[in-house]
C-alpha positions in Angstrom: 3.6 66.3 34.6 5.6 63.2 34.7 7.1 63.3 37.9 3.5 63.5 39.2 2.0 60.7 36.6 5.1 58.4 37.8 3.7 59.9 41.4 0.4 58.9 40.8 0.7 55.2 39.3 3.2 54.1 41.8 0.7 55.5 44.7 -2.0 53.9 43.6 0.0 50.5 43.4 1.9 51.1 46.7 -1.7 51.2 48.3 -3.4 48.4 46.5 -0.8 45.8 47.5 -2.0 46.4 50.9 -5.4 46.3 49.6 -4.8 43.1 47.9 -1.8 41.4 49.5 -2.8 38.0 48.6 -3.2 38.9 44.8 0.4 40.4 44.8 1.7 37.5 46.8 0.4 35.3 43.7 1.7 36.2 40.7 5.4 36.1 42.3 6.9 33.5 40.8 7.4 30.6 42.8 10.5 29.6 43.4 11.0 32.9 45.5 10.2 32.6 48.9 7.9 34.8 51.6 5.5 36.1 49.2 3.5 37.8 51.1 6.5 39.8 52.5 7.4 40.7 49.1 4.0 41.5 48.7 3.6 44.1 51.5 7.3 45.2 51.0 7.5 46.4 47.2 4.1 47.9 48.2 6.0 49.9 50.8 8.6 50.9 48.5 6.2 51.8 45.2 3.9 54.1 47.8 7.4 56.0 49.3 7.8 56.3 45.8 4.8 58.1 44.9 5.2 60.1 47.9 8.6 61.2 46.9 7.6 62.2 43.2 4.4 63.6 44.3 6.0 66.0 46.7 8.9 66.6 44.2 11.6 65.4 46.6 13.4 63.0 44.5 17.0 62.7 43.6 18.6 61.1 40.8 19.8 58.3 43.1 16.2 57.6 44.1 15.1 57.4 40.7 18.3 55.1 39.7 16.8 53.3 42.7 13.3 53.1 41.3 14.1 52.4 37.9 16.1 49.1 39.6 12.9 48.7 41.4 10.9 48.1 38.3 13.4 45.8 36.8 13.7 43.5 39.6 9.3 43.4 39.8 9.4 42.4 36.3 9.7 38.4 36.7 5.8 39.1 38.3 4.7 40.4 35.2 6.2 37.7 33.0 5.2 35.0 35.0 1.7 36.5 35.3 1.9 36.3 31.2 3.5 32.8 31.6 0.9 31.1 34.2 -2.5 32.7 33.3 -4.5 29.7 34.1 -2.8 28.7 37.6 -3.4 32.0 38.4 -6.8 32.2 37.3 -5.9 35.2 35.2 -7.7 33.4 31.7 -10.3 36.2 31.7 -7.9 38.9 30.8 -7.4 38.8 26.9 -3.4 37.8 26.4 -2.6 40.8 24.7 -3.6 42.6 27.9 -1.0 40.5 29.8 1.6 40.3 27.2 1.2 44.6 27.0 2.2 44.8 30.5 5.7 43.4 29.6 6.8 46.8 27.7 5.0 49.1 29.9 7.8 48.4 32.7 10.1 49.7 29.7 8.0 52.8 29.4 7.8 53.5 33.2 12.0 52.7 33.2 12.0 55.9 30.3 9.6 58.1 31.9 11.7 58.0 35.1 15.0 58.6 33.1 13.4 62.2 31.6 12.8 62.8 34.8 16.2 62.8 36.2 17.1 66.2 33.3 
């Protein structure tokens, strides 16, 4: 049920970065260069990934891989937190931003029961 949760999330995000590149592009922070690349490129990689867990053709490298994944996206979710009003992100309430940051832990868990 996890594998296809994991599956499901990282499908869904794959597919709206494409969707949405410009959004994605906009909360990297900004001293990285070609955002939109990144943008359309860790799309690329999250939707292989729900592929992969989806179908149930994972290996424990790939989720290594994934799990590394999620770490290196997380500087977009702190400076999302960090930058609400440049990004025009002041609707969202900040406990909704700042509840992100722990999620990436969660998702980093999830994949690791996955793996026995």
């Amino acid at each position: 049920m996890k594998r296809i949760i994991m599956g499901t999330v990282f499908l869904i995000a794959g597919i709206a970065h494409f969707l949405k590149p410009g959004k994605f592009a906009g909360i990297i922070p900004g001293f990285i260069p070609f955002k939109t690349f990144i943008a359309y490129f860790t799309g690329l990689l999250e939707f292989v990934f729900g592929v992969l867990l989806l179908l149930g053709r994972i290996r424990n490298w790939q989720l290594n891989g994934m799990q590394k994944f999620l770490w290196a996206v997380f500087p977009a979710n702190v400076y999302m937190y960090t930058h609400q009003e440049t990004l025009g992100l002041e609707k969202y309430p900040n406990w909704a931003l700042l509840g992100r940051l722990p999620l990436q832990q969660l998702m980093v868990d999830i994949l690791e029961d996955i793996k026995k």
